[in-house]
PyMOL commands that place a pseudoatom at each C-alpha (Angstrom):
pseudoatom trace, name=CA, resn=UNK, resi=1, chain=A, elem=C, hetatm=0, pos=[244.698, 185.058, 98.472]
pseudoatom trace, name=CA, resn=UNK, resi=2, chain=A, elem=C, hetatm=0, pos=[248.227, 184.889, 97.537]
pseudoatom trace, name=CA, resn=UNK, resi=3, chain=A, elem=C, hetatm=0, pos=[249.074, 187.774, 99.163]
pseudoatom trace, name=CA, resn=UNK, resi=4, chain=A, elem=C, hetatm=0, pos=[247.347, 186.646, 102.843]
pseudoatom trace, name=CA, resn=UNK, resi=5, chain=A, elem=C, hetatm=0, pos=[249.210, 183.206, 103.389]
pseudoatom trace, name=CA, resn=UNK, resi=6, chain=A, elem=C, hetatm=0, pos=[248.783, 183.798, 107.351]
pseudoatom trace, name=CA, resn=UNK, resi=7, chain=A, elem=C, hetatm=0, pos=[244.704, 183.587, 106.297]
pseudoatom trace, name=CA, resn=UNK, resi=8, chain=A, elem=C, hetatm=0, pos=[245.049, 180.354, 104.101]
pseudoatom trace, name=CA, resn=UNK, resi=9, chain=A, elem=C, hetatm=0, pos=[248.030, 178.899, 105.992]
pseudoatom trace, name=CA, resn=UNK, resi=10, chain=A, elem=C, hetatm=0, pos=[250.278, 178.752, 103.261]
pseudoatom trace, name=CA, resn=UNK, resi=11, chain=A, elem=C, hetatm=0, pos=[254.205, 178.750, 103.715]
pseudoatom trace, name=CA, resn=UNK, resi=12, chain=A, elem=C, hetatm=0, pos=[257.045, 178.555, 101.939]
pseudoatom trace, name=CA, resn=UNK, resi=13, chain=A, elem=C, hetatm=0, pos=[256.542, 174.997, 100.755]
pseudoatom trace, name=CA, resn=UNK, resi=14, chain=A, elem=C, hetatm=0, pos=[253.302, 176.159, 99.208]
pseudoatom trace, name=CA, resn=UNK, resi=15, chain=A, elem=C, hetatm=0, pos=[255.562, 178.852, 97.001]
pseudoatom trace, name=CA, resn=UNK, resi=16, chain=A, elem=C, hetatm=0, pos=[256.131, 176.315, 93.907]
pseudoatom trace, name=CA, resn=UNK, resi=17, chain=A, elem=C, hetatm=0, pos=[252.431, 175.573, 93.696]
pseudoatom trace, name=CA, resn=UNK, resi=18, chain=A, elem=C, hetatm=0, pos=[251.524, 179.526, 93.823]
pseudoatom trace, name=CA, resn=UNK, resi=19, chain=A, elem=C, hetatm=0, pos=[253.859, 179.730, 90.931]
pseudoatom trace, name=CA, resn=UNK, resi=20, chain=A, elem=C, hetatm=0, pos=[252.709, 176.345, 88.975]
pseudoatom trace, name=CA, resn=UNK, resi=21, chain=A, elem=C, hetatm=0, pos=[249.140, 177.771, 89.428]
pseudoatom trace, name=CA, resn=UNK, resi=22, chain=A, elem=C, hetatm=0, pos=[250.239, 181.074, 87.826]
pseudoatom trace, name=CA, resn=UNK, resi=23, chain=A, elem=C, hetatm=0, pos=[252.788, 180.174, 85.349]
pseudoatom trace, name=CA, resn=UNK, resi=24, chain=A, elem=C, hetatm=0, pos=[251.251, 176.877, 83.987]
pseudoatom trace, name=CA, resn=UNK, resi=25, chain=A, elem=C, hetatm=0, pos=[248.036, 178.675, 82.844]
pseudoatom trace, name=CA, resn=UNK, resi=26, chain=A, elem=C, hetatm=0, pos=[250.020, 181.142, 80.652]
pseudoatom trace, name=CA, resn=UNK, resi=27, chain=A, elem=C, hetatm=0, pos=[251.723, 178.138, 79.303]
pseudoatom trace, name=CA, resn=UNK, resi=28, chain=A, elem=C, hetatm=0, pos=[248.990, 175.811, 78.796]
pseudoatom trace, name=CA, resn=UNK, resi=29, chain=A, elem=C, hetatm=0, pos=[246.878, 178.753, 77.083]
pseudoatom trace, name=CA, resn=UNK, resi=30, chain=A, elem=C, hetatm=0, pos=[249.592, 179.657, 74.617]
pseudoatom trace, name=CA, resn=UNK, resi=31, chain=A, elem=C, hetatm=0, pos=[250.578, 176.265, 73.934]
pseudoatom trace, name=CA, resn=UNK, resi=32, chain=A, elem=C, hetatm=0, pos=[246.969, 175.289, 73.040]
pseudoatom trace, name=CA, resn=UNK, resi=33, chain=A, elem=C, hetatm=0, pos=[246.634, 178.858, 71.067]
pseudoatom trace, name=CA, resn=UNK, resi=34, chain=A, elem=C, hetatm=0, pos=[250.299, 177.323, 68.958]
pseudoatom trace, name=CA, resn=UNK, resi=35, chain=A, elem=C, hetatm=0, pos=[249.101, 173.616, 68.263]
pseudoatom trace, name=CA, resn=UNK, resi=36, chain=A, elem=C, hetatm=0, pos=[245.838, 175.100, 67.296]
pseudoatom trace, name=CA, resn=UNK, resi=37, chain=A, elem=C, hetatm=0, pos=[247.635, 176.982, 64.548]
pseudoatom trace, name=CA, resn=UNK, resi=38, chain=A, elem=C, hetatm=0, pos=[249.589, 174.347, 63.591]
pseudoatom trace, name=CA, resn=UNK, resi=39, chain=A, elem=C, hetatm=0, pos=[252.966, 174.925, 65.473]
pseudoatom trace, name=CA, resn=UNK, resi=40, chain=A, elem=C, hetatm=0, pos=[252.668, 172.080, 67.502]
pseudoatom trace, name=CA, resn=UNK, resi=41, chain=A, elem=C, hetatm=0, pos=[256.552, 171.780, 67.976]
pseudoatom trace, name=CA, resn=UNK, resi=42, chain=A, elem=C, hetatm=0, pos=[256.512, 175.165, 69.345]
pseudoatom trace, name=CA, resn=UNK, resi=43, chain=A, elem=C, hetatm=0, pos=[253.349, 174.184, 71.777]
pseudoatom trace, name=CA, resn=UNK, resi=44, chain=A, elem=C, hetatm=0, pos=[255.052, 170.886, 72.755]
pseudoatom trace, name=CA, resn=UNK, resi=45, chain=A, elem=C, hetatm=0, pos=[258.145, 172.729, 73.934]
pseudoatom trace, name=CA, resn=UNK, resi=46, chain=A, elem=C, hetatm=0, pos=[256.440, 174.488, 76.227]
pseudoatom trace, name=CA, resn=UNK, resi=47, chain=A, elem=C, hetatm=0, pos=[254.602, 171.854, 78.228]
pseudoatom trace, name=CA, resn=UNK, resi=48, chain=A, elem=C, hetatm=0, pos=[257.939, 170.326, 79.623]
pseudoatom trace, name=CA, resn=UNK, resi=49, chain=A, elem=C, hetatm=0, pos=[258.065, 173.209, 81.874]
pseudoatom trace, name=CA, resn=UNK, resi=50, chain=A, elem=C, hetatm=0, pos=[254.691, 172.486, 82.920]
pseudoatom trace, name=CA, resn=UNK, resi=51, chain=A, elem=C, hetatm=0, pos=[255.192, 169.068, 83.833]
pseudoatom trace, name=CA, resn=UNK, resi=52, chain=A, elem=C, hetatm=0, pos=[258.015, 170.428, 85.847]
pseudoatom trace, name=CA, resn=UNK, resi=53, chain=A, elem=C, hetatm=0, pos=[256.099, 172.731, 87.573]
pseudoatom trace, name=CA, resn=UNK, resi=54, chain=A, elem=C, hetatm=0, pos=[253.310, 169.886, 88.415]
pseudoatom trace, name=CA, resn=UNK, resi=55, chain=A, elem=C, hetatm=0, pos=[255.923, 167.479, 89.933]
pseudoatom trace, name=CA, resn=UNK, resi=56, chain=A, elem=C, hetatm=0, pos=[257.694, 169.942, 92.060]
pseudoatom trace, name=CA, resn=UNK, resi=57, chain=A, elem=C, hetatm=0, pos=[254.374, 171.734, 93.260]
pseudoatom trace, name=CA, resn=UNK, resi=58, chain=A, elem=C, hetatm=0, pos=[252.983, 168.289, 94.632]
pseudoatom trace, name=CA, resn=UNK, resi=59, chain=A, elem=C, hetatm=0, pos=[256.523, 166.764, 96.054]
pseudoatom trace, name=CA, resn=UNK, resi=60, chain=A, elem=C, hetatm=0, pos=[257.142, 170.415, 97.894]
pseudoatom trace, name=CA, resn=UNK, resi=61, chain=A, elem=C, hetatm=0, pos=[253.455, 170.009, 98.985]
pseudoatom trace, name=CA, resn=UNK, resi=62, chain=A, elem=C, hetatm=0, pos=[253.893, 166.552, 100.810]
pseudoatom trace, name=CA, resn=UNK, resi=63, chain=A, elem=C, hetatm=0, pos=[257.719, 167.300, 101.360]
pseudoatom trace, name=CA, resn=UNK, resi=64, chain=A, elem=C, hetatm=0, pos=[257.432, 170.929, 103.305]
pseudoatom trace, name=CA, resn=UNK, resi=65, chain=A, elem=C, hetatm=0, pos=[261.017, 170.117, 105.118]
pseudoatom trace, name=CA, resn=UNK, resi=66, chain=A, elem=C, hetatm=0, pos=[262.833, 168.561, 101.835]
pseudoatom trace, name=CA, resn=UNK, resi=67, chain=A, elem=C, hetatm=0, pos=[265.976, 170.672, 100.331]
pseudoatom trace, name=CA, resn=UNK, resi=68, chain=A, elem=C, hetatm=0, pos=[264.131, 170.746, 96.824]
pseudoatom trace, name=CA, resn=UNK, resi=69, chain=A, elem=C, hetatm=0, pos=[261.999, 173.299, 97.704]
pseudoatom trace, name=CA, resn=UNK, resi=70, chain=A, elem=C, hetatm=0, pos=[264.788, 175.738, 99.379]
pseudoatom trace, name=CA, resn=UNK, resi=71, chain=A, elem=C, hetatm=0, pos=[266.990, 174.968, 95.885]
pseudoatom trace, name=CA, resn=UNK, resi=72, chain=A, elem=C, hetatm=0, pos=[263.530, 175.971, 93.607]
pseudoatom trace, name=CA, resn=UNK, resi=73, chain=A, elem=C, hetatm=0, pos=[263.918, 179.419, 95.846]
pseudoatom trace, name=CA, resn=UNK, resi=74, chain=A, elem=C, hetatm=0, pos=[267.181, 180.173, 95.564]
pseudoatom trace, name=CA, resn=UNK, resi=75, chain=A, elem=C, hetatm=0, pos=[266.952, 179.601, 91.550]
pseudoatom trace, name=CA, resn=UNK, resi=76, chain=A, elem=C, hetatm=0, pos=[269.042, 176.238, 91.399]
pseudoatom trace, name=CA, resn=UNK, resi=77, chain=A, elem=C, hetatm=0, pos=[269.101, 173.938, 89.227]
pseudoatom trace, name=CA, resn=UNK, resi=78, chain=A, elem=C, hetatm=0, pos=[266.673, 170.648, 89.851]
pseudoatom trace, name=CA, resn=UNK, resi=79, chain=A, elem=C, hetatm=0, pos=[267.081, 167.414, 88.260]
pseudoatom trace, name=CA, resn=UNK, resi=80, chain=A, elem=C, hetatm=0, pos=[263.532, 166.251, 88.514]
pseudoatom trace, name=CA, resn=UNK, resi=81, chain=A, elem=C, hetatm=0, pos=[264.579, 162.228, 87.985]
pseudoatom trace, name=CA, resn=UNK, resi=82, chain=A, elem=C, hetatm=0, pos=[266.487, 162.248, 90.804]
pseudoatom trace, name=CA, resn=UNK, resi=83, chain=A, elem=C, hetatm=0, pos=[265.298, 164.584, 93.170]
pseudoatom trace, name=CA, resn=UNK, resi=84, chain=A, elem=C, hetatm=0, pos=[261.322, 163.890, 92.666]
pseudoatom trace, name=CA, resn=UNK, resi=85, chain=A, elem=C, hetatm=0, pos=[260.587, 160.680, 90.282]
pseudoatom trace, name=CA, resn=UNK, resi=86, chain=A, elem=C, hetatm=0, pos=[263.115, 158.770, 91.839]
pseudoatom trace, name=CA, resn=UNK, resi=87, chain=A, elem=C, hetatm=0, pos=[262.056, 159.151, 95.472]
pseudoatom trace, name=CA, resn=UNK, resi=88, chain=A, elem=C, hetatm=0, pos=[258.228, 158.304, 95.170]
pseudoatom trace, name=CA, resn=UNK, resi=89, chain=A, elem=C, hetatm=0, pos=[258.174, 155.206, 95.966]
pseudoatom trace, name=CA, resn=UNK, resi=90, chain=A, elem=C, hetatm=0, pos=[254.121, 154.599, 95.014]
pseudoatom trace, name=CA, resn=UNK, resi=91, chain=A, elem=C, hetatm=0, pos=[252.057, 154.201, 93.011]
pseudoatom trace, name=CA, resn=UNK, resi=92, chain=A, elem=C, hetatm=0, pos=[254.345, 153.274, 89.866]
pseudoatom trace, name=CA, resn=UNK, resi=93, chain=A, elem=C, hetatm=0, pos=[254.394, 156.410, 87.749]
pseudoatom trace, name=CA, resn=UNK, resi=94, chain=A, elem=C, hetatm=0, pos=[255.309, 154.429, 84.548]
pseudoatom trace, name=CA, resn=UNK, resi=95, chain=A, elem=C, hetatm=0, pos=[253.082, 156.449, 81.643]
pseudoatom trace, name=CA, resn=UNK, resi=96, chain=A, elem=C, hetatm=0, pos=[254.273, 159.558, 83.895]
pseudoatom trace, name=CA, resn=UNK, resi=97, chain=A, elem=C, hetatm=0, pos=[257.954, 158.583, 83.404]
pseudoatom trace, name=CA, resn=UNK, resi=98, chain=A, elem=C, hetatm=0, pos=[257.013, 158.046, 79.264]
pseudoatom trace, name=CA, resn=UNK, resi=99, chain=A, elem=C, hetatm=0, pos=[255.406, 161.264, 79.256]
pseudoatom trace, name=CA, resn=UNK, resi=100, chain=A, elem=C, hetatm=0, pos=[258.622, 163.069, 80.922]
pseudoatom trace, name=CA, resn=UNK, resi=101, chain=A, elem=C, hetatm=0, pos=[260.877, 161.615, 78.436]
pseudoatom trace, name=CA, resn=UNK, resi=102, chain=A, elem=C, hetatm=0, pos=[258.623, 162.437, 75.359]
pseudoatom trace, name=CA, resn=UNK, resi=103, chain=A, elem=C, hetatm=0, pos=[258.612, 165.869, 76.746]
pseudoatom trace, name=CA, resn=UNK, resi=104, chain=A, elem=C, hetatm=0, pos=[262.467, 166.257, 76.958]
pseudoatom trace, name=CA, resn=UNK, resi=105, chain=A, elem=C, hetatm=0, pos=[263.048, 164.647, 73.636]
pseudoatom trace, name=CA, resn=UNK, resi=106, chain=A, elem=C, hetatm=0, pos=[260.501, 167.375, 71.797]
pseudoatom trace, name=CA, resn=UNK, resi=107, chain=A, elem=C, hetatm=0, pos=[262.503, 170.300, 74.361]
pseudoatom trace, name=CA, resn=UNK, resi=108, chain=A, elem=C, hetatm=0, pos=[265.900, 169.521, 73.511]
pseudoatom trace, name=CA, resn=UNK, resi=109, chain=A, elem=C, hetatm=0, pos=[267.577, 170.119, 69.642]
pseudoatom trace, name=CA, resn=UNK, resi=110, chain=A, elem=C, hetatm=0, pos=[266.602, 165.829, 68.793]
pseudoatom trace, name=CA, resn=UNK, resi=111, chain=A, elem=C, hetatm=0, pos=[265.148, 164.942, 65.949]
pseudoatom trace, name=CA, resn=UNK, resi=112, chain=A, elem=C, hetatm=0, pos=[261.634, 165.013, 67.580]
pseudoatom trace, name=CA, resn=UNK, resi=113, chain=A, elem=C, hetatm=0, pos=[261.823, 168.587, 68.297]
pseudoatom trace, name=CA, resn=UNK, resi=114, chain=A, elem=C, hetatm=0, pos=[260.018, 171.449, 66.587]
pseudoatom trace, name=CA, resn=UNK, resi=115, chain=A, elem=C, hetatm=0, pos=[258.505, 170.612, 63.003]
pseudoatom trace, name=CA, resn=UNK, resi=116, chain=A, elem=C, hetatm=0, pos=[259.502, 171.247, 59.339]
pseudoatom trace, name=CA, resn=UNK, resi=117, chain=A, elem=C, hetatm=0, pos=[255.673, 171.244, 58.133]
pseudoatom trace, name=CA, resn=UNK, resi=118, chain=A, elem=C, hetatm=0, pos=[253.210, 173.346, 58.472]
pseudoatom trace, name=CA, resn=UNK, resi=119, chain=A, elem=C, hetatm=0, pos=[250.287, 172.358, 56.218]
pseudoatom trace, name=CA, resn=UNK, resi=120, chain=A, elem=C, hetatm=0, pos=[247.544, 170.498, 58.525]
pseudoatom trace, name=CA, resn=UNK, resi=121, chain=A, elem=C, hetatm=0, pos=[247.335, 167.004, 56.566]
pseudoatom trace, name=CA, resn=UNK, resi=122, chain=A, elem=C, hetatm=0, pos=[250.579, 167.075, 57.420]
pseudoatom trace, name=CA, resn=UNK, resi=123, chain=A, elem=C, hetatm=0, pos=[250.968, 167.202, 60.978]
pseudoatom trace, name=CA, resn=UNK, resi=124, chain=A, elem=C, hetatm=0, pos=[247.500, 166.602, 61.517]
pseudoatom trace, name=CA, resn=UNK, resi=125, chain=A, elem=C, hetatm=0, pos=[248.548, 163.502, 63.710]
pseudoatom trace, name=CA, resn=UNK, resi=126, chain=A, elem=C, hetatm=0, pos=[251.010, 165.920, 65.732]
pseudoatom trace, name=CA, resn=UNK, resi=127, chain=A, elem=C, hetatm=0, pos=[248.454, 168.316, 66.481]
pseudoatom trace, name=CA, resn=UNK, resi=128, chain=A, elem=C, hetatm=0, pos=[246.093, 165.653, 67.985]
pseudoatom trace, name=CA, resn=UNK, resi=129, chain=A, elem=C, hetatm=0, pos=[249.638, 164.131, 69.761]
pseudoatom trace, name=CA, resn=UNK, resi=130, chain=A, elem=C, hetatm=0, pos=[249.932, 167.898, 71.844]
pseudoatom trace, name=CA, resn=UNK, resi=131, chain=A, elem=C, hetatm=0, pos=[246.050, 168.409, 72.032]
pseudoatom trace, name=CA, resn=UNK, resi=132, chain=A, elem=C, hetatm=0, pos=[246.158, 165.248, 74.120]
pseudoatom trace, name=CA, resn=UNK, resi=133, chain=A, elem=C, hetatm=0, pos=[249.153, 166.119, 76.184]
pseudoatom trace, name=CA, resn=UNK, resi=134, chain=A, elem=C, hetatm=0, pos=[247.379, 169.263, 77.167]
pseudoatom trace, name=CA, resn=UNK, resi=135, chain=A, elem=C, hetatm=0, pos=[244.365, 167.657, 78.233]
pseudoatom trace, name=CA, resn=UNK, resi=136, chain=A, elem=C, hetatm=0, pos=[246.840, 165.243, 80.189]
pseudoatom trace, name=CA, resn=UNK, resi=137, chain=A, elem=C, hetatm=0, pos=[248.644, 168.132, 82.475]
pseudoatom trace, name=CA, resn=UNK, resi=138, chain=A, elem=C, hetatm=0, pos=[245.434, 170.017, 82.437]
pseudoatom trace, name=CA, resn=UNK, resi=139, chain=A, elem=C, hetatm=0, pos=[244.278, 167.236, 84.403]
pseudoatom trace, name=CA, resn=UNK, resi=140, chain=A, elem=C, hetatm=0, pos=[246.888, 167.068, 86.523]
pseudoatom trace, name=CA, resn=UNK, resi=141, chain=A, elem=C, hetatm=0, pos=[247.019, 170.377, 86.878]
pseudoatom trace, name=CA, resn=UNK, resi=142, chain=A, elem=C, hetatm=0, pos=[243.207, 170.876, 88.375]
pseudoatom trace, name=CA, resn=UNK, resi=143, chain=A, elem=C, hetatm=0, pos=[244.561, 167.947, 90.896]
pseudoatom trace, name=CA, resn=UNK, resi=144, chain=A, elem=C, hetatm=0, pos=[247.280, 170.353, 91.977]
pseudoatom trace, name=CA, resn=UNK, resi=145, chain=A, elem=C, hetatm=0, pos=[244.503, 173.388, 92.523]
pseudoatom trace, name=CA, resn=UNK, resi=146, chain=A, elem=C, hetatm=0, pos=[242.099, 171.306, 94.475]
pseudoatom trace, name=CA, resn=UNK, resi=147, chain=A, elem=C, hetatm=0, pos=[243.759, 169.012, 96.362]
pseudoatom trace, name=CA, resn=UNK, resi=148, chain=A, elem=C, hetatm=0, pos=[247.312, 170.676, 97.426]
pseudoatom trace, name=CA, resn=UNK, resi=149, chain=A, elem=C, hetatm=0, pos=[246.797, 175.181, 96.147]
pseudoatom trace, name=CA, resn=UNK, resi=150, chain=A, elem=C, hetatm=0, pos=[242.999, 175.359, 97.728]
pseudoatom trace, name=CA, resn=UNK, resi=151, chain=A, elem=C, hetatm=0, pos=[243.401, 174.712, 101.859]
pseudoatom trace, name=CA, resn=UNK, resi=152, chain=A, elem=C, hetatm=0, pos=[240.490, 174.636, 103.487]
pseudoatom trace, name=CA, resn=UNK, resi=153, chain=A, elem=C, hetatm=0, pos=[240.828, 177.955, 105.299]
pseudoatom trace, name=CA, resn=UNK, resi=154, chain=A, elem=C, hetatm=0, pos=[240.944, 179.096, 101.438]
pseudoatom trace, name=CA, resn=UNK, resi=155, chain=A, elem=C, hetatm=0, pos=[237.792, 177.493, 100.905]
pseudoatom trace, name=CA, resn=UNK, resi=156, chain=A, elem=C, hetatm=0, pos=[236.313, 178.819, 104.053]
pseudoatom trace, name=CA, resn=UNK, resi=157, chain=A, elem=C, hetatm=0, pos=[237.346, 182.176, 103.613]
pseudoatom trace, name=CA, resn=UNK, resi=158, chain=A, elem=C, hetatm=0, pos=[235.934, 182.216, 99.960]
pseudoatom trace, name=CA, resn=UNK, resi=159, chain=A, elem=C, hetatm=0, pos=[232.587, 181.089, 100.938]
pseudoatom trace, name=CA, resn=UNK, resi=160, chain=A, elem=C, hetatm=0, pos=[232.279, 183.062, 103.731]
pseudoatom trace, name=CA, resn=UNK, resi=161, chain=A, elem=C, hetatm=0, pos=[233.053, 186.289, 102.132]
pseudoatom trace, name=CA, resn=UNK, resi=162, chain=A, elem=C, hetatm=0, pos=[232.980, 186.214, 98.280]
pseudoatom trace, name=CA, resn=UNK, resi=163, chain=A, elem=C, hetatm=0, pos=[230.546, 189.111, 96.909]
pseudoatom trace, name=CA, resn=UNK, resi=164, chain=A, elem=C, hetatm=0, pos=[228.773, 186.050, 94.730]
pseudoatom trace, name=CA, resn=UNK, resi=165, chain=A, elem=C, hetatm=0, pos=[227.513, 183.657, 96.500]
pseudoatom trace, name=CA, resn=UNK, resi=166, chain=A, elem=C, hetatm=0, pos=[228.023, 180.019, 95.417]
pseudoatom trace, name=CA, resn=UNK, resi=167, chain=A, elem=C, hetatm=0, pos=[230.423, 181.302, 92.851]
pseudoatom trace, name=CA, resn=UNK, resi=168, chain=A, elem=C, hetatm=0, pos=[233.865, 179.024, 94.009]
pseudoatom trace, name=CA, resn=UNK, resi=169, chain=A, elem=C, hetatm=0, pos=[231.530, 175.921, 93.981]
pseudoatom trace, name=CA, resn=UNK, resi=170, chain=A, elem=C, hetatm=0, pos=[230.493, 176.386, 90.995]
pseudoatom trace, name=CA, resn=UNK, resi=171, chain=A, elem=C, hetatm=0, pos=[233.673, 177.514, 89.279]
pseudoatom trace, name=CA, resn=UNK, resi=172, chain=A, elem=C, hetatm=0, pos=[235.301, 174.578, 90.289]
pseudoatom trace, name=CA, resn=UNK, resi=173, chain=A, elem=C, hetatm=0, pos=[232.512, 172.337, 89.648]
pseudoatom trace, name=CA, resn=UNK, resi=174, chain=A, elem=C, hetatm=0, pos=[232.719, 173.563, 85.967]
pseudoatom trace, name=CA, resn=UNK, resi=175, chain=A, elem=C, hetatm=0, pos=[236.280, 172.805, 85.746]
pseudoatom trace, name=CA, resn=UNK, resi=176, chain=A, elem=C, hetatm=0, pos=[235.528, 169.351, 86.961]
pseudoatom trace, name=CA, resn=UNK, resi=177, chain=A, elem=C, hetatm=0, pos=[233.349, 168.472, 84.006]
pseudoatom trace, name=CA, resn=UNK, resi=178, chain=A, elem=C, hetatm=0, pos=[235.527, 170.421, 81.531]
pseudoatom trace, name=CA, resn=UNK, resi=179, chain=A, elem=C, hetatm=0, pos=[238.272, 167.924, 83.044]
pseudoatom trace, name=CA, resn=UNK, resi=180, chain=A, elem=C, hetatm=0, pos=[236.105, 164.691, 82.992]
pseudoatom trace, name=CA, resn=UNK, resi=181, chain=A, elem=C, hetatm=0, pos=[234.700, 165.754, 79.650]
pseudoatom trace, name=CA, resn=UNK, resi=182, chain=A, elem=C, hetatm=0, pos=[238.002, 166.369, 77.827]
pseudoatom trace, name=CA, resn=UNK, resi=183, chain=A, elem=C, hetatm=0, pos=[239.731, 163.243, 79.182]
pseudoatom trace, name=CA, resn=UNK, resi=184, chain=A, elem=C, hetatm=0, pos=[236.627, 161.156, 77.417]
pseudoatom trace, name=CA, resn=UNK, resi=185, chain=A, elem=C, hetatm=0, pos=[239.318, 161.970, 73.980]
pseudoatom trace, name=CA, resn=UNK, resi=186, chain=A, elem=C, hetatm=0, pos=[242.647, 160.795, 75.418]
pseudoatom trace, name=CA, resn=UNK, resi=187, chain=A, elem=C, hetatm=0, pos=[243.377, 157.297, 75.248]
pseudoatom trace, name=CA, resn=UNK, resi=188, chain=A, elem=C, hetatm=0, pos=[243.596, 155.174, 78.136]
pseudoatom trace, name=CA, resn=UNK, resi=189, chain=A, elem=C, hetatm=0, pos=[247.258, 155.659, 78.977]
pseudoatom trace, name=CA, resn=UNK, resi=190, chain=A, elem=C, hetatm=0, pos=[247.192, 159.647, 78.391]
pseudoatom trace, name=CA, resn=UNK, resi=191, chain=A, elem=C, hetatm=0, pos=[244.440, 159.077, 81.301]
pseudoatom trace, name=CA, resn=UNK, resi=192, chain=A, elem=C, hetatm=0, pos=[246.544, 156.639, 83.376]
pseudoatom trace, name=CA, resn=UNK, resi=193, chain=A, elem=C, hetatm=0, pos=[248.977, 159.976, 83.085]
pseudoatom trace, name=CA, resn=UNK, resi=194, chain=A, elem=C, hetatm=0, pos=[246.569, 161.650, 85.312]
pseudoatom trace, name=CA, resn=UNK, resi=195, chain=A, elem=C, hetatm=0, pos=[245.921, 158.948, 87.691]
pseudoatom trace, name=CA, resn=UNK, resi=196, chain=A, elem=C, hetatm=0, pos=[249.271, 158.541, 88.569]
pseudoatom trace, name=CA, resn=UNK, resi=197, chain=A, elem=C, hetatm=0, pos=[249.784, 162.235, 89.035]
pseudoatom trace, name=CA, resn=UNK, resi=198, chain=A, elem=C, hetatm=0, pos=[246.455, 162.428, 91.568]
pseudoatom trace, name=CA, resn=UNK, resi=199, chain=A, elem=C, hetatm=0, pos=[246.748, 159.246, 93.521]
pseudoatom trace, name=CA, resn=UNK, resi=200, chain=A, elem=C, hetatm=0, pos=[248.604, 159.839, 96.698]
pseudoatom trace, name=CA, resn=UNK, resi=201, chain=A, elem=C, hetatm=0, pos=[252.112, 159.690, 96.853]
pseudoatom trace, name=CA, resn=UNK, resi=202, chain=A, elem=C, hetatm=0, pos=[253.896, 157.079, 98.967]
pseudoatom trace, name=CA, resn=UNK, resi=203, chain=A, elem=C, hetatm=0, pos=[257.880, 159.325, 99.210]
pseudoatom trace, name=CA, resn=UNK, resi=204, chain=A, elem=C, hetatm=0, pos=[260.957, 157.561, 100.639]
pseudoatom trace, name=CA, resn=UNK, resi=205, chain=A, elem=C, hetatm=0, pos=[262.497, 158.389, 103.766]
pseudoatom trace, name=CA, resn=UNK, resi=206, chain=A, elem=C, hetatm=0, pos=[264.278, 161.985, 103.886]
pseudoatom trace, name=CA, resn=UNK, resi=207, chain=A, elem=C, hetatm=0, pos=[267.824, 162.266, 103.982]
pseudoatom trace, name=CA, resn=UNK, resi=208, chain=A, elem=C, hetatm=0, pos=[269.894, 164.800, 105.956]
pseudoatom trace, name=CA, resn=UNK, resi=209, chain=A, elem=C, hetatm=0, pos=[272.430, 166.066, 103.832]
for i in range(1, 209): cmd.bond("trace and resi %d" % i, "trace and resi %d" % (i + 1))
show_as sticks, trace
zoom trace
């Protein structure tokens, strides 16, 4: 499907998402794979990336005409607060916005990056910490498959001529619970985290430059 955008009526402002959708499963696998052996500083480092890819998949997704998305393609550099947070103008992304700075604090040489411990009842609070990050962008993340990666000519095109019947249905439906069911462990602003990131996105007027 990648391959046959003129089928699924992808363009170019569909190319971040094809590479969130790619990219952020490698990273969310071997981040869980690090915090699950203890190295949660090393699995927290890798889910700022992630939350990059999220935000600039969905703004280039509402946004096909915006400069961002011809800067992600040449390789430039993107400043997400001021070229994506600061231009949606609703809903409030305020656990979103705590969220991004957590993740650039545990990114960046601070004190909060990486760890010095290793034995679990010692960082056993750190390990549940990136556990529920993870099930934050994973959330977000099966927003960004459904609603903005899967068009419905994608959809169409599955059903219509997948060897296994049924089989995108119920692949997504599975994800769905595996979503709703993780999310039951998260507290109440980890969730918020993914509301703010699936609600639709009021953007400010486009400037010219």
């Amino acid at each position: 499907m990648l391959e046959h955008r003129h089928l699924t009526h992808h363009g170019d402002a569909e190319k971040p998402i094809f590479s969130a959708v790619i990219k952020n499963e490698i990273a969310l696998y071997s981040s869980l794979i690090l915090t699950l052996d203890g190295l949660h500083g090393s699995g927290l480092a890798l889910l700022r990336s992630v939350y990059e890819a999220l935000m600039i998949a969905k703004f280039a997704s509402l946004r096909k005409s915006d400069n961002l998305i011809s800067k992600w393609i040449a390789g430039e550099t993107i400043y997400l607060s001021n070229a994506i947070l600061k231009k949606i103008i609703t809903p409030e992304l305020k656990e979103l916005k705590i969220l991004w700075g957590t993740l650039c604090n545990v990114s960046h040489a601070t004190i909060y990056s990486y760890q010095v411990l290793t034995k679990f009842e010692d960082v056993e609070k750190e390990i549940a910490v990136g556990l529920a990050i993870l099930i934050m962008l994973l959330g977000c993340n099966f927003h960004l498959i459904n609603k903005h990666y899967v068009t419905r000519e994608m959809a169409y095109l599955v059903k219509e001529y997948h060897s296994k019947e049924g089989e995108f249905e119920r692949r997504r439906d599975a994800a769905k619970i595996a979503v709703q069911t993780a999310t039951r462990f998260i507290s109440a602003q980890a969730r918020q985290v993914i509301r703010e990131y699936s609600r639709v996105w009021q953007l400010a007027p486009s400037i010219s430059s």
